[in-house]
N, C-alpha and C positions, 0 to 999 in steps of 0.2 A: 702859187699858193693853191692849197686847194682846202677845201671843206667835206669833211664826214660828217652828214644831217641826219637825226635819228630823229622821226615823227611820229607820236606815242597817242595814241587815244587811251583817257583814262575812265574808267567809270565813277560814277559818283560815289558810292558807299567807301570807297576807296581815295578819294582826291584830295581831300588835305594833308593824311597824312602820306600818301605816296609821293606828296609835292616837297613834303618838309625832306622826307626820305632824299628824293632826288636832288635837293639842293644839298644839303648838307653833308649825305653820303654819298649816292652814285655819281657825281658830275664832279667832287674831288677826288675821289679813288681813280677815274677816269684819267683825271688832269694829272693825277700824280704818276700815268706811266710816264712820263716822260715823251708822248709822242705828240701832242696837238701844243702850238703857242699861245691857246686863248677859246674863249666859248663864246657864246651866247646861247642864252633862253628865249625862247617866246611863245607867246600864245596865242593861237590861231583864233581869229574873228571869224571868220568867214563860212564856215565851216556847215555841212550839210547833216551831221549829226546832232540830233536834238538833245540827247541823254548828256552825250560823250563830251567831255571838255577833251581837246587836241593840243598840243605841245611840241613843239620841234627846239631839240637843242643841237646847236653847230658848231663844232668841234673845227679848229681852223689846225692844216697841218703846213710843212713849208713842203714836201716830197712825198711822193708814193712809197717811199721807202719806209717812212714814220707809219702810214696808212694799213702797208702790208704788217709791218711788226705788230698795231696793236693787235690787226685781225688776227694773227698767228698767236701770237704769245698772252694775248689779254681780255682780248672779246670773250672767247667762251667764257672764263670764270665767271665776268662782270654781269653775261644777259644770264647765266646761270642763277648768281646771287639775286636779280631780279624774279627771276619767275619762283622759287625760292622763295621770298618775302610777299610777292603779289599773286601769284597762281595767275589763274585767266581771266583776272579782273582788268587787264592791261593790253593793248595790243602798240608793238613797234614797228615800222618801216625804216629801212635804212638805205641809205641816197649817196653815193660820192664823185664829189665834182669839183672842176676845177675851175677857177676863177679867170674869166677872159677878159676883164676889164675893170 
C-alpha cells in the first residue's frame, strides 16, 4: 500500500471557501481518476504557522503504477485547475510513501 500526501498551507482570506472547493471539487475529481482506493483529510494542530491554517490529504494507492499514471496523465491538469482558482493564496507539498506496517 502506499499513500500520496499532498500538505497545503492555506491563507485565511481564502480558507472557507478553498475548503468547500477542496472537498466537494478537488478531492473527487482526484478520486475519480481511478488511481487511489480511498482519502483522508486532516488538519494539522501542531503547526508553526500563525496566519496559515495547514491541511494534508492522503490519497491511499495499492502500486506505484496507479502513483505514476496519476502523476503522468492527471496531476498537471488538477494542480493547474488549483492555482487557476487560488493563485498564490495557497502553497502545496507533496510526499509519497509506502506503508511498512
Amino acid at each position: 500500500m502506499f499513500i500520496y500526501n499532498v500538505t497545503i498551507q492555506v491563507e485565511p482570506s481564502i480558507h472557507d471557501a478553498w475548503l468547500i472547493w477542496l472537498q466537494n471539487i478537488h478531492i473527487p475529481e482526484v478520486m475519480n481518476t481511478g488511481c487511489f482506493t480511498k482519502y483522508q483529510l486532516v488538519k494539522l494542530l501542531d503547526t508553526k504557522e500563525e496566519e496559515n491554517t495547514t491541511y494534508a490529504v492522503q490519497y491511499y494507492l495499492e502500486s506505484k503504477a496507479d502513483y505514476n499514471r496519476y502523476i503522468e496523465l492527471f496531476a498537471p491538469l488538477l494542480r493547474e485547475a488549483g492555482l487557476l482558482a487560488w493563485g498564490n493564496k495557497f502553497a502545496a507539498s507533496r510526499t509519497f510513501m509506502q506503508v511498512v506496517n
